[in-house]
C-alpha positions, 0 to 999 in steps of 0.5 A: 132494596129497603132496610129492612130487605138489607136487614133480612138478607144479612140474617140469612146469609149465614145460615146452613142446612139442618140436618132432617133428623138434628132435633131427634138426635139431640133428644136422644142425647138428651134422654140418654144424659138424664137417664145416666145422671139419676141411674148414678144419683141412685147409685150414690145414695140408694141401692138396688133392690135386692134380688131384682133379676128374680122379682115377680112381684106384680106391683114391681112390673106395675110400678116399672111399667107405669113409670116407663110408659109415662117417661116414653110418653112425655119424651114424645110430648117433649118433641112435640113442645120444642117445635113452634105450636107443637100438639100434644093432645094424644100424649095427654090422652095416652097419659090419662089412659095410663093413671087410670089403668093404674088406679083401677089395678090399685082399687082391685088390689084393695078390694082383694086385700084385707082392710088391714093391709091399706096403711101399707098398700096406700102409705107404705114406708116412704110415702113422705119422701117417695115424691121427692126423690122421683123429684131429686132423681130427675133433676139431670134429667130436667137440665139436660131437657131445659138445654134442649128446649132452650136450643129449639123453638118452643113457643109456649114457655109454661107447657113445654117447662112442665112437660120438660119437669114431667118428663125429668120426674119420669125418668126419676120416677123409672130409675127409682122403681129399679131399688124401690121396695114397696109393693102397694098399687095404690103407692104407685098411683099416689106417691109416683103419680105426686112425684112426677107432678112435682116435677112437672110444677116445677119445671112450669115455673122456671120455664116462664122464666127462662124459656121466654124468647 
C-alpha cells in the first residue's frame, strides 16, 4: 500500500452515513431562521399594514405573490447551488417568466391609469429606501444561507453567493410586502425587483471570498 493509499484510507476511516434528506432538512431550518429573522426585523422597525386580513387590492396580491414566487424559487436554485456542478437553468427560466409577467401587468395598469397617477404608480413614496430594506430585511436570512453553503459543497463560489443574496432579498422582499402600502405594479417591478438584485450582488461578492474552498 503507498502513502497515498495510507493517506486516503485514514481520511475515510471516520466517515459516517448521511442521512438521504440531511441537506434538505437543513435548508428548511435554514429558511425558517431567515424568514423569522426579517419577520421580526419588521416588527422592530415597521408595522404591518393596517387592515391586512380585509386587503383586496390587486397590486397588494401582486406584490405578495411576486415576492414568494421569486423566494420559492431561489430556495430551489439554493439547493441546486450547494451541490457540486449544481444547474439552475429552469430557476432562471421560471424567474424570467415571472419579471415579465409582473411587467406586463404594470405596463397594463399604466395604460388604464391616468398619466397623472405615473409619479405614483412608478415612484410612489419610498421608491428611494424600498430597495434597501427588501435588503436590510434579508440579511438573517443571508447569514443563515451563507452557513448552509459554507456547510455544503458549492463549487461556484459567485453563483451560489448571488443566489444565497437573492434568495435573502426574497425573503426580505416577502416579509416587506406584509406592511408595504404602495400599491403601483410598476413599483413592484422596479423597486422590488432592485432590492432583490441588491441582495444578490452583494451576496456574489462576499462569496468570492468566502465560499472558496
Amino acid at each position: 500500500m503507498t502513502k497515498n493509499d495510507e493517506f486516503i484510507e485514514a481520511l475515510v476511516s471516520d466517515l459516517t452515513p448521511v442521512r438521504h434528506h440531511a441537506l434538505r432538512v437543513r435548508l428548511a431550518l435554514t429558511i425558517i431562521v431567515g424568514v423569522i429573522g426579517a419577520a421580526i426585523a419588521l416588527l422592530m422597525s415597521l408595522s404591518f399594514r393596517p387592515h391586512l386580513h380585509h386587503v383586496t387590492v390587486a397590486a397588494f396580491w401582486v406584490k405578495f405573490l411576486y415576492t414568494a414566487v421569486l423566494m420559492s424559487t431561489t430556495i430551489v436554485a439554493l439547493e441546486r447551488v450547494a451541490r457540486p456542478e449544481g444547474s439552475i437553468g429552469s430557476m432562471v427560466r421560471v424567474l424570467v417568466v415571472t419579471f415579465s409577467v409582473v411587467v406586463l401587468l404594470a405596463i397594463a395598469q399604466l395604460g388604464l391609469s391616468p398619466a397623472s397617477s405615473y409619479p405614483g404608480l412608478i415612484v410612489g413614496y419610498s421608491a428611494s429606501f424600498c430597495p434597501f430594506l427588501i435588503v436590510a430585511f434579508g440579511i438573517p436570512a443571508f447569514c443563515a444561507n451563507m452557513w448552509f453553503l459554507r456547510r455544503a459543497a458549492p463549487t461556484r463560489p459567485v453563483l451560489a453567493g448571488f443566489v444565497a443574496g437573492a434568495c435573502a432579498g426574497g425573503i426580505g422582499g416577502w416579509v416587506y410586502s406584509w406592511a408595504c402600502v404602495e400599491n403601483g405594479i410598476p413599483f413592484i417591478a422596479i423597486w422590488y425587483t432592485l432590492g432583490i438584485l441588491l441582495s444578490g450582488l452583494v451576496g456574489s461578492l462576499v462569496g468570492k471570498f468566502s465560499l472558496r474552498w
